[in-house]
C-alpha positions as CSV (number, residue, x, y, z in Angstrom):
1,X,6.1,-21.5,44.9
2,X,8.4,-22.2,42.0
3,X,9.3,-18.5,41.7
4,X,10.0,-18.3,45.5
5,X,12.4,-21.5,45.1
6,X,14.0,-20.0,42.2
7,X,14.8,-16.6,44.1
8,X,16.4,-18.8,46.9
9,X,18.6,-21.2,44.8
10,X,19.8,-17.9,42.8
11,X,21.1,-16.0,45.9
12,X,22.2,-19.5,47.5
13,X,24.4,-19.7,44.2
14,X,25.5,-16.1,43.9
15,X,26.8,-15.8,47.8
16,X,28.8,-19.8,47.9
17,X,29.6,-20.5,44.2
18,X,31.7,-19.0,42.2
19,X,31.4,-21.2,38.9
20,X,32.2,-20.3,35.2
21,X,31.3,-16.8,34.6
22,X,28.3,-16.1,32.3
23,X,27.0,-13.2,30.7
24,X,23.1,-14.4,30.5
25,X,21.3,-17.4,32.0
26,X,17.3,-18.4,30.6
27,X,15.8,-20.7,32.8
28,X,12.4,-21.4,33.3
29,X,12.2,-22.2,29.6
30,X,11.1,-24.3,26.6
31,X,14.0,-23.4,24.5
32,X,13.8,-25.0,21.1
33,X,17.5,-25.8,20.0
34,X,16.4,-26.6,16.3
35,X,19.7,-29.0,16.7
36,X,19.7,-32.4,14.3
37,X,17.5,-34.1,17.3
38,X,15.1,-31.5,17.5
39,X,16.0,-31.0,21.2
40,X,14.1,-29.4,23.5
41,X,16.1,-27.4,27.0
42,X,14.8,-26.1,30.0
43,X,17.9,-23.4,30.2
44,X,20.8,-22.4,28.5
45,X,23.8,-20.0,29.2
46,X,25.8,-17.1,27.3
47,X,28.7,-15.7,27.6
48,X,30.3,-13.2,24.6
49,X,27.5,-13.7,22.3
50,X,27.5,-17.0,21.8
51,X,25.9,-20.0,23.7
52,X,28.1,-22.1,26.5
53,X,25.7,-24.5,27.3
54,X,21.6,-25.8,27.2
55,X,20.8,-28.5,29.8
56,X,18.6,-28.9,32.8
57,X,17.3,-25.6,34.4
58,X,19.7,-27.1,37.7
59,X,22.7,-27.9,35.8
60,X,23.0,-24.3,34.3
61,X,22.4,-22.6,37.3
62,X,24.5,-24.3,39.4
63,X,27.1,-24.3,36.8
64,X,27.2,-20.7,35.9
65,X,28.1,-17.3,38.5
66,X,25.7,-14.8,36.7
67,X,24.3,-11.4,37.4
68,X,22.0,-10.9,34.2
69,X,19.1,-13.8,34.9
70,X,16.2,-14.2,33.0
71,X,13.1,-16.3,33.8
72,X,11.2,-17.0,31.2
73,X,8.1,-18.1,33.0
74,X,7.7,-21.2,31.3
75,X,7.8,-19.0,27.8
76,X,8.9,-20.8,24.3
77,X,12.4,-19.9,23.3
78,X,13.6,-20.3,19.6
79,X,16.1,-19.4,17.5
80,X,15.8,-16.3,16.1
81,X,13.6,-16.4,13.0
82,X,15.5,-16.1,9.5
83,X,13.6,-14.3,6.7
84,X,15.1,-16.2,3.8
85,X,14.2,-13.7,1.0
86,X,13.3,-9.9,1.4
87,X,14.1,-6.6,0.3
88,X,15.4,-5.0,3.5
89,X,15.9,-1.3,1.3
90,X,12.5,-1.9,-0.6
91,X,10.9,-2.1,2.9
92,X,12.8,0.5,4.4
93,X,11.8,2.9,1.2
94,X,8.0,2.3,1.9
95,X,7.9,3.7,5.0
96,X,8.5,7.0,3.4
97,X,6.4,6.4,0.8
98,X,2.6,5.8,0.1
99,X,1.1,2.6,1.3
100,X,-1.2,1.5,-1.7
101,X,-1.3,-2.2,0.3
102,X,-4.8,-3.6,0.5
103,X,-6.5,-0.6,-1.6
104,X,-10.0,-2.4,-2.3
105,X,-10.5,0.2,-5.4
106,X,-8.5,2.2,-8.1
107,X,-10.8,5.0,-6.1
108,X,-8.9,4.1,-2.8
109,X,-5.9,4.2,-4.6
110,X,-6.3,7.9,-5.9
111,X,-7.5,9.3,-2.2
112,X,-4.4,8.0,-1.0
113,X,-2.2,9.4,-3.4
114,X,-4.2,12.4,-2.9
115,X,-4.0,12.8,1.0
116,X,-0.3,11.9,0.8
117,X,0.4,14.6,-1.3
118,X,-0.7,17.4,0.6
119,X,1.8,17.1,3.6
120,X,4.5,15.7,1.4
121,X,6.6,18.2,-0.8
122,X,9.1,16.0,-2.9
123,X,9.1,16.6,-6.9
124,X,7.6,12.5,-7.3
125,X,5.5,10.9,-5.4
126,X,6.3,7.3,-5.3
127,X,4.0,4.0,-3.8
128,X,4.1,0.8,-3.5
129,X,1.7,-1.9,-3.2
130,X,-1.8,-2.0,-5.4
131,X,-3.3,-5.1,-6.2
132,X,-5.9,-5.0,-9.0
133,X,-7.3,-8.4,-8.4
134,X,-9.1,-7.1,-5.2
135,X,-10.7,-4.8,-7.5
136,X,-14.3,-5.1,-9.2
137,X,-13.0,-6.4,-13.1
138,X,-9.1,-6.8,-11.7
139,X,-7.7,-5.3,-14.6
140,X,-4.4,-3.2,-14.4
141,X,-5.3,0.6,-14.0
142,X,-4.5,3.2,-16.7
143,X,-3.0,6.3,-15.7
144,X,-5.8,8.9,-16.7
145,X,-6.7,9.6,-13.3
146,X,-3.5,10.0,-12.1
147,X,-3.0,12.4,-15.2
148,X,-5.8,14.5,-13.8
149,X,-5.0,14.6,-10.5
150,X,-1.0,15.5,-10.8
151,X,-0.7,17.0,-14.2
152,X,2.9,18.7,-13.4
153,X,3.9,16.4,-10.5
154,X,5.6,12.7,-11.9
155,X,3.8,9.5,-9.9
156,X,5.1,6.3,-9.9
157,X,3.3,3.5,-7.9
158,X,4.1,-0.2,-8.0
159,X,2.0,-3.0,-8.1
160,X,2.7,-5.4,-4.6
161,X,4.7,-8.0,-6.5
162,X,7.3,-5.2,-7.5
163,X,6.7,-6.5,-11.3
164,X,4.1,-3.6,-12.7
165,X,4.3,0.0,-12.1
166,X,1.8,2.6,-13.3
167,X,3.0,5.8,-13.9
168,X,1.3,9.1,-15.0
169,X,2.4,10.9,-17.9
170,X,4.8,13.7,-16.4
171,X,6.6,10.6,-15.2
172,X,6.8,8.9,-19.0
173,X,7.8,12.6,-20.0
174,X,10.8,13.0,-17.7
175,X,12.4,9.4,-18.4
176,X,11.8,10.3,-22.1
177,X,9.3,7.0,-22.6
178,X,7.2,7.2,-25.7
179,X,5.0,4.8,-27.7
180,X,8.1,3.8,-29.7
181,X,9.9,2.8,-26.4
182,X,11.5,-0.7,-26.5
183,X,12.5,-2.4,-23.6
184,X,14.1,-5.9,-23.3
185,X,12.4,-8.1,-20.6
186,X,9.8,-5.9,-20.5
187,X,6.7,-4.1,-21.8
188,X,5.2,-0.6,-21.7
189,X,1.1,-1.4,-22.4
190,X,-0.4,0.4,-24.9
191,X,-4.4,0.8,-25.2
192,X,-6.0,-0.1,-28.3
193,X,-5.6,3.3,-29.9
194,X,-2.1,3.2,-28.9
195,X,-2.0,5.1,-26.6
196,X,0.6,4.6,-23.4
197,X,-1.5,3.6,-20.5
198,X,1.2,4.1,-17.9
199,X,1.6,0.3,-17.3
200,X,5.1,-0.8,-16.8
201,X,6.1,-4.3,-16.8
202,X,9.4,-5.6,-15.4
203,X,12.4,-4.3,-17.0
204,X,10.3,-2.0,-18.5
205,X,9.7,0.3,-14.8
206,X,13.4,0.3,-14.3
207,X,13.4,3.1,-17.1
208,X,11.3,5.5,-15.4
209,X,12.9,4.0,-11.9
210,X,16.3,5.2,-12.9
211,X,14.9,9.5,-12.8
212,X,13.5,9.2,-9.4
213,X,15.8,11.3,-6.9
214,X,17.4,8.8,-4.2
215,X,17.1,10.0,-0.6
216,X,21.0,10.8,0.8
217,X,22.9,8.2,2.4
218,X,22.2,9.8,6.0
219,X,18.1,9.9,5.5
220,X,18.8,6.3,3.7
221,X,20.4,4.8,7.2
222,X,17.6,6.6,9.1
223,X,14.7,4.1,6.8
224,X,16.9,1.0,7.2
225,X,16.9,1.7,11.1
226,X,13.1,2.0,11.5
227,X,13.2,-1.1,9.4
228,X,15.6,-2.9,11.2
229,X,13.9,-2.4,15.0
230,X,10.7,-3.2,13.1
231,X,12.3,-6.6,11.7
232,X,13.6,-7.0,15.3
233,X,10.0,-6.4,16.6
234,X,8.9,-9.5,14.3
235,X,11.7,-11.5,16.5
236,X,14.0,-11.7,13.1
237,X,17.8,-12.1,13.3
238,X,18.5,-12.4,10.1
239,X,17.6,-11.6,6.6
240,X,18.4,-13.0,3.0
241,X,18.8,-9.0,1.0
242,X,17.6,-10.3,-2.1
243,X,19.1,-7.8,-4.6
244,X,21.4,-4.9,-4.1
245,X,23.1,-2.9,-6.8
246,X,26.7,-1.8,-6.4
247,X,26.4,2.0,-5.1
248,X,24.1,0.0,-2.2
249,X,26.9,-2.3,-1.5
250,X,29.1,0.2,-0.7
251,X,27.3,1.9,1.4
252,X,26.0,-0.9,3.4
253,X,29.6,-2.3,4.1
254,X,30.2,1.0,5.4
255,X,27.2,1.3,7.7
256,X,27.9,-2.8,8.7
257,X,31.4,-1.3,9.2
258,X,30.5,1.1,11.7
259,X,27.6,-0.5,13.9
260,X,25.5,1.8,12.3
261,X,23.3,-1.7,11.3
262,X,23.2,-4.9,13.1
263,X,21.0,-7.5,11.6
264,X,22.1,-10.0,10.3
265,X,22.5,-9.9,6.3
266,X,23.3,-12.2,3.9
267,X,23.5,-10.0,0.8
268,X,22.8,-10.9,-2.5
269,X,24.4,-9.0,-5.5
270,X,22.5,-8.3,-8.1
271,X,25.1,-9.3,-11.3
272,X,25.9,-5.8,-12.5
273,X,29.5,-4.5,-13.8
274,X,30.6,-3.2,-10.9
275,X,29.1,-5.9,-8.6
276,X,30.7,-8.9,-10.7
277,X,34.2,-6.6,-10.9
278,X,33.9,-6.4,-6.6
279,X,33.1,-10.2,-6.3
280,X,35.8,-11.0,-8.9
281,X,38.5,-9.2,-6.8
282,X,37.0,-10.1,-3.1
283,X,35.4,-13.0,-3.5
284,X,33.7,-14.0,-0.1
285,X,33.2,-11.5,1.7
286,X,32.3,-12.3,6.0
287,X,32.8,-8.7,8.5
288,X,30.6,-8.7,11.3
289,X,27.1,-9.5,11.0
290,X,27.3,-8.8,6.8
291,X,28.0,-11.5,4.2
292,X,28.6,-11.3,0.2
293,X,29.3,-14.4,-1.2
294,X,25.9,-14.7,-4.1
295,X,24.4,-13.3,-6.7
296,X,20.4,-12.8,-7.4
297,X,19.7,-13.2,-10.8
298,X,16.0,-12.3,-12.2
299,X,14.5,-14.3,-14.5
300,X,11.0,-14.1,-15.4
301,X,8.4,-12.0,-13.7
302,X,5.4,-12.3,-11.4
303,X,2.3,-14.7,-11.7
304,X,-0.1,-11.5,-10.3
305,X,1.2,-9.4,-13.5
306,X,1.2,-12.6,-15.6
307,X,4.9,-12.3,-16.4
308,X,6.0,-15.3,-14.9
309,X,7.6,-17.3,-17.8
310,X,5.1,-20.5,-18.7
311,X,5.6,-23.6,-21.3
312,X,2.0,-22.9,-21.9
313,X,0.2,-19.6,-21.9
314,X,-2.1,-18.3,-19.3
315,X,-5.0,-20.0,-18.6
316,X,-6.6,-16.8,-18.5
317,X,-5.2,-15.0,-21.6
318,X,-4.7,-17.1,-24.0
319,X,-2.0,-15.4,-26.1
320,X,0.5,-14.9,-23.3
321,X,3.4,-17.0,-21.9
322,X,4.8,-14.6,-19.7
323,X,9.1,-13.8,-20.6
324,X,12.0,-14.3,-19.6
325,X,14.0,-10.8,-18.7
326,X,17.1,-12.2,-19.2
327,X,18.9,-14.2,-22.3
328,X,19.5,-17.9,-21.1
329,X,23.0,-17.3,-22.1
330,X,23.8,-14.0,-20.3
331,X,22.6,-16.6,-17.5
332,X,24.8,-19.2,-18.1
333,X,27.9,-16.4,-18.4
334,X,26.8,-15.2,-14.7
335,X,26.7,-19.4,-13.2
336,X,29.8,-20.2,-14.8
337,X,31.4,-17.2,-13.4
338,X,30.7,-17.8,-9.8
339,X,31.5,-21.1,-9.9
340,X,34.1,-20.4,-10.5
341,X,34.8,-18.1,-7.8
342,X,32.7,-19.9,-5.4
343,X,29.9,-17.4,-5.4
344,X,26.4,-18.9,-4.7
345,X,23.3,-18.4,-7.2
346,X,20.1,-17.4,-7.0
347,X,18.0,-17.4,-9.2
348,X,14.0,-15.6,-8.9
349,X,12.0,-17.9,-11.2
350,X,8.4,-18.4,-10.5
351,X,7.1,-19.7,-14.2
352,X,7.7,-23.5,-15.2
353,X,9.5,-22.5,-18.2
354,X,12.2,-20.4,-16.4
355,X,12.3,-22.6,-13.5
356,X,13.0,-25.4,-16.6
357,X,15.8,-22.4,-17.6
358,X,17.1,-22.1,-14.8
359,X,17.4,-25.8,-13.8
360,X,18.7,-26.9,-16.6
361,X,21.7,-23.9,-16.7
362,X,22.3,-24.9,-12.9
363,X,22.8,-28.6,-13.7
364,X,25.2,-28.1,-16.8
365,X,27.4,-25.6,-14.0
366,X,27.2,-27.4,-11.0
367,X,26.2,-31.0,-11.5
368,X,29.1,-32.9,-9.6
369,X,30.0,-29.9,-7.7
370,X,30.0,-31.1,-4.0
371,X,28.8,-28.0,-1.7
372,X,27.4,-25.4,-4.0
373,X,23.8,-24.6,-2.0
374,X,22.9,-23.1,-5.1
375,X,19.1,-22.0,-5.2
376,X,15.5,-21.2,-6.7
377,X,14.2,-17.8,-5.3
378,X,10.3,-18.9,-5.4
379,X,10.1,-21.7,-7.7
380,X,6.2,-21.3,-7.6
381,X,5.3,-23.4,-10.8
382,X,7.5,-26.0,-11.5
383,X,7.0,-28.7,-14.6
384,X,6.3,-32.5,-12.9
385,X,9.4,-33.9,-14.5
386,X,11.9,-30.9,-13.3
387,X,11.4,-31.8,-9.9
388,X,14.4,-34.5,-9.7
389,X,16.6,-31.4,-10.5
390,X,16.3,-30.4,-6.5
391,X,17.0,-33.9,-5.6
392,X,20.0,-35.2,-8.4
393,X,21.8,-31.5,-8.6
394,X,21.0,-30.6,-4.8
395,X,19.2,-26.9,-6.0
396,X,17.7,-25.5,-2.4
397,X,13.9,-24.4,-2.7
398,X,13.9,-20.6,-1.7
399,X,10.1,-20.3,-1.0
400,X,7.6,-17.7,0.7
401,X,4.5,-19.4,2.0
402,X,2.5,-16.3,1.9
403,X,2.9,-16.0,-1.5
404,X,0.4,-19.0,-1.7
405,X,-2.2,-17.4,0.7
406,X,-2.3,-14.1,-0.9
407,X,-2.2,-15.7,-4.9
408,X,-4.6,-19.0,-3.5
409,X,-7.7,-16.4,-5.1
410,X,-6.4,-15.9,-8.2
411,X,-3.7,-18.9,-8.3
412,X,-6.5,-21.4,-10.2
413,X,-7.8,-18.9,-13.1
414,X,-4.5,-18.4,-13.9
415,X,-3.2,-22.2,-14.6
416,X,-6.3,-24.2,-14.9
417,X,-6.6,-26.9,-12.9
418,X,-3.7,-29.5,-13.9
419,X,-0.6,-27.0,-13.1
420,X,-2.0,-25.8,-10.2
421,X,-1.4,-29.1,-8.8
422,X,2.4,-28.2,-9.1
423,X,2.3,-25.3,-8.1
424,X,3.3,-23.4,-4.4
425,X,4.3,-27.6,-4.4
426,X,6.2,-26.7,-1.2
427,X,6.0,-30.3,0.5
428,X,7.3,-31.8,-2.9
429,X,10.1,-29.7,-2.7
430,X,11.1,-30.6,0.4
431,X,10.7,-34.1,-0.6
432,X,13.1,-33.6,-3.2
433,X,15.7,-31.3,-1.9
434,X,15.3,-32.4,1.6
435,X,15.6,-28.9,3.1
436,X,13.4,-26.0,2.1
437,X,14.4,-21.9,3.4
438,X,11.3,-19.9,4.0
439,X,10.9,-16.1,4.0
440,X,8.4,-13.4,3.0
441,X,9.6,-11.5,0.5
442,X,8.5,-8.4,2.2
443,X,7.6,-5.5,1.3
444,X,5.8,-7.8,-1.1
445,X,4.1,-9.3,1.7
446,X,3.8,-8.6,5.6
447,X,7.9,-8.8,7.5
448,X,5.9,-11.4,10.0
449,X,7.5,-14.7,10.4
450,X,4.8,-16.1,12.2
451,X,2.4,-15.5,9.4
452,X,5.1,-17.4,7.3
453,X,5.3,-20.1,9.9
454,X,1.3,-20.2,9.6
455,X,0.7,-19.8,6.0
456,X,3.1,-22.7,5.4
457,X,1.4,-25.2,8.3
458,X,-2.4,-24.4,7.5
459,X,-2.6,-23.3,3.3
460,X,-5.2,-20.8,4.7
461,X,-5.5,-17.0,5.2
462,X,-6.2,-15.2,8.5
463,X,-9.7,-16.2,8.6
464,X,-9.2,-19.3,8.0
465,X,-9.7,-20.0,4.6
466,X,-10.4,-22.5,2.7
467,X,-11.6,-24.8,4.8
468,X,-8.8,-27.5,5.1
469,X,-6.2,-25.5,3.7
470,X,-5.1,-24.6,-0.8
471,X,-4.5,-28.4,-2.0
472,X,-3.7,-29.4,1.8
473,X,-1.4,-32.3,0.9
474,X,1.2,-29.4,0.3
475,X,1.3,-27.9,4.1
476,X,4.5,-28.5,5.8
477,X,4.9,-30.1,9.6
478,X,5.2,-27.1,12.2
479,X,9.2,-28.9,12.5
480,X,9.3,-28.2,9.0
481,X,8.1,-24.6,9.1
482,X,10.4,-24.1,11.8
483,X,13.5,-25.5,10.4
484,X,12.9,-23.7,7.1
485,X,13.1,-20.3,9.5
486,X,16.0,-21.4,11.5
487,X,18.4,-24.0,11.0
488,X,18.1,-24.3,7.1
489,X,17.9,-20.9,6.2
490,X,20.9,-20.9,7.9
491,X,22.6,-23.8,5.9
492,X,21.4,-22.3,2.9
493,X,23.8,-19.8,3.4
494,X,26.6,-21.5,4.7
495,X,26.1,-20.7,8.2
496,X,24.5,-23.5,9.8
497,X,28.0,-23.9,11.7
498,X,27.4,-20.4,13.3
499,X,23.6,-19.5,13.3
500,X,20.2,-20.9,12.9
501,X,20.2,-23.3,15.8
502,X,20.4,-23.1,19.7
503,X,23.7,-25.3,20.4
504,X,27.0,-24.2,22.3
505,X,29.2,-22.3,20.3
506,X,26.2,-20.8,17.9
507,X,25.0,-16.9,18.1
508,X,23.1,-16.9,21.0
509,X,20.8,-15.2,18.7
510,X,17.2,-16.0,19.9
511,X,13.3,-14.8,20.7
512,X,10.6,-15.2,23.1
513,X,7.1,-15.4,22.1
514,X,3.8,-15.2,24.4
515,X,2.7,-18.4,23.1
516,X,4.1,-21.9,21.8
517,X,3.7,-22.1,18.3
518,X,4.4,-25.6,18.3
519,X,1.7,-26.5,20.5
520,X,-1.4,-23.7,19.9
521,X,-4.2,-24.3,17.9
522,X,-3.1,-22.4,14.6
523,X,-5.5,-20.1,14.6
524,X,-3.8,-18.7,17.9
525,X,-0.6,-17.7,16.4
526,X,-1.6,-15.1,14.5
527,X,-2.7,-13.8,18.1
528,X,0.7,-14.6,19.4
529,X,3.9,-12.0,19.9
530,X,7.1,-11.9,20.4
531,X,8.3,-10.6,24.2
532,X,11.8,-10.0,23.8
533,X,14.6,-10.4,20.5
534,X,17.9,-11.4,21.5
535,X,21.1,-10.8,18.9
536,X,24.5,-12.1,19.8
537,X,23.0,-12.0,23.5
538,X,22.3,-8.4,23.4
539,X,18.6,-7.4,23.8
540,X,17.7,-5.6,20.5
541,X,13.8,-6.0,21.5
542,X,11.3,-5.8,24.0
543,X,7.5,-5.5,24.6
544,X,8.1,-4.2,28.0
């Protein structure tokens, strides 16, 4: 009956008013502005990408003449979802590569490599994503096997946290790594005899990295474009690049430049010669759906890999801290510079010692500083008396709730039970801040915002556990998880006048799911899909 009323008032409207013209009308809704009241709309109207109006479903369609009409059959409407912190060319790269994700065994691992092999004809075969703590033992593979397998062909496979590599010994050959090899920030493992097992730890793969042929920049677009439609299909609109070297710049301005990509990126540089030079004689940059206006700066490794930087070594293995991969001072040089020219930082620190490092070199740059937005990528483990620094020098928490659901097995043996009670803290980092920017990481973990939006309101993994949730008193509100995927991810960036919420004159930049997440049992959005993808009013998505 409602349907039938809504087909009559539409052609009543199209053949006696002729109101403000409008490019789209949603009615029928339960749009989710996201605004500073948390308002909820029954309709709202576009015209030219951006949003004219939300109101009653009567007021908009009487106000507007329209001929694009969409009812949304009582469907939730949010903003669309913001992945604040991912790798949009590390994803893209996987999907020509070998997908080592969820490998139960070192045996699984080696089949794979094997059956990719066959149909692929490259010089290295490259993968990403082994875990060895879903192994029997979890301890890091050696590259016998591998050895065996592909004597005269180079493999290079990294671990899921992107902070280990294991590569065979053609590969070790051809970048010229030997047991005399020093690398600064990282570490090439050696077996008790000495001998190289293939293991590379943080700085330590970029040296082997560096001899793997790049695809060309035409077969480069053509992985970003799966990507992108695939980070569409996920109902994202946006995307925190977290890291991209100078020959990447370039060509991504170029491809922004030309339509060629359309989601939108907030691009973080990572602080190399010719990145600092381009920011130094640029400064912000805004064209289009791309902004430059931040550096990412790396400085400590992963928890998985244990080289996330601790004050006290690893509950499991005694005799290591974890490092830092970068000088403090070579730091502090890279924070005073953009302050000075207004570039953002942020900083990946996941240890409480280079969290402390990293708080510490923020507070002597920016403390008075009114509107910096300066951030912590991760900030997984952080000491009990460094977190005021979010609250007294304003540092935005830069977190990825599915880092806690996918570490929660291991998180415990390696901190013992007193720092794990500070770490993955995300509700005491909102408490402090006051605003908290969620994303995935990905291809570190799955591009799904809804699994974020789950992982950060339950502390539990797709089955459901642990009962209760990991150390519960750290889940955030569903408003929370929401917020930290819309409208501050947005302000994070400087963009919360433009993006992240549903109010006139913002992108109309928005997505329709099956299901309201705000109102399901949890354990019904993981079953719950997005129906259509809106960016800038254009329809970049659909199921049907």
């Amino acid at each position: 009956m409602r349907f039938f009323f809504a087909l009559i008032l539409i052609a009543t409207l199209s053949s006696c008013y002729q109101g403000q013209r409008a490019d789209l009308i949603v009615y029928n809704a339960r749009i989710y502005s996201c605004d500073e009241n948390f308002t909820i709309y029954e309709a709202m109207a576009v015209k030219d990408g951006k949003i004219l109006q939300l109101g009653p479903e009567r007021e908009i369609l009487n106000g507007y003449d329209c001929d694009n009409i969409i009812d949304a059959q009582l469907k939730p409407v949010y903003p669309g979802f913001h992945d604040a912190h991912c790798h949009f060319w590390a994803y893209a790269q996987t999907l020509a590569e070998v997908d080592l994700t969820g490998s139960a065994s070192w045996d699984e691992v080696c089949t794979r490599l094997v059956d990719y092999s066959q149909n692929y004809k490259g010089d290295w075969i490259t993968g990403r994503g082994w875990d060895q703590t879903l192994w029997p033992g979890g301890e890091f593979p050696t590259n016998e096997a591998l050895d065996s397998l592909f004597p005269n062909r180079p493999v290079l496979i990294r671990r899921i946290d992107g902070h280990a590599a294991l590569a065979n010994s053609k590969a070790l050959e051809i970048a010229g790594v030997t047991t005399e090899t020093a690398i600064s920030g990282g570490e090439i493992k050696k077996n008790e005899w000495g001998k190289l097992t293939g293991i590379l730890l943080d700085n330590a793969f970029d040296s082997v990295t560096k001899f793997v042929p790049e695809p060309d920049a035409a077969l480069k677009l053509n992985y970003l474009q799966d990507a992108q439609y695939k980070l569409f299909e996920q109902g994202l609109t946006s995307i925190n690049d977290a890291g991209v070297a100078s020959h990447d710049r370039d060509l991504f301005m170029r491809w922004y430049a030309n339509g060629d990509l359309l989601i939108k990126n907030y691009m973080m540089l990572f602080p190399d010669e010719n990145n600092l030079k381009f920011a130094a004689d640029t400064g912000i940059f805004e064209s289009g759906n791309l902004t430059i206006r931040s550096f990412k700066i790396i400085a400590d490794g992963a928890m998985g890999s244990r080289g996330a930087c601790l004050l006290e070594p690893y509950h499991d293995d005694s005799a290591n801290y974890g490092m830092l991969l970068r000088n403090p001072n070579e730091i502090l040089e890279i924070a005073s510079f953009a302050a000075e020219i207004g570039y953002q930082v942020n900083t990946h620190a996941i240890g409480d010692s280079a969290n402390r490092v990293i708080l510490k070199i923020y507070a002597d740059v920016v403390q008075g500083k009114q509107d910096h937005r300066w951030k912590i990528e991760h900030a997984q483990l952080v000491a009990p008396e460094d977190f005021h620094f979010f609250e007294t020098v304003r540092i935005i928490p830069s977190v990825q709730p599915t880092h806690c659901t996918s570490d929660m097995r291991w998180a415990e043996e390696r901190l013992g039970k007193t720092r794990i009670l500070n770490a993955y803290a995300y509700k005491k980092l909102l408490q402090h801040a006051g605003l908290i920017a969620l994303g995935t990481d990905f291809p570190i973990e799955n591009i799904s915002p809804l699994e974020t939006f789950y992982a950060a309101i339950t502390r539990q993994d797709k089955s459901g556990n642990p009962a209760g949730g990991f150390y519960a008193d750290q889940v955030l509100t569903r408003e929370e998880a929401l917020l930290g995927m819309t409208r501050w991810a947005a302000y994070s960036n400087f963009e919360e006048h433009k993006k992240g919420s549903l109010v006139a004159g913002h992108a109309a930049d928005f997505v329709i799911l099956t299901k309201d997440i705000m109102e399901i049992p949890a354990a019904e959005i993981l079953k719950t899909f997005v129906e259509k993808t809106y960016l800038n009013g254009v329809e970049v998505y659909s199921a049907e």
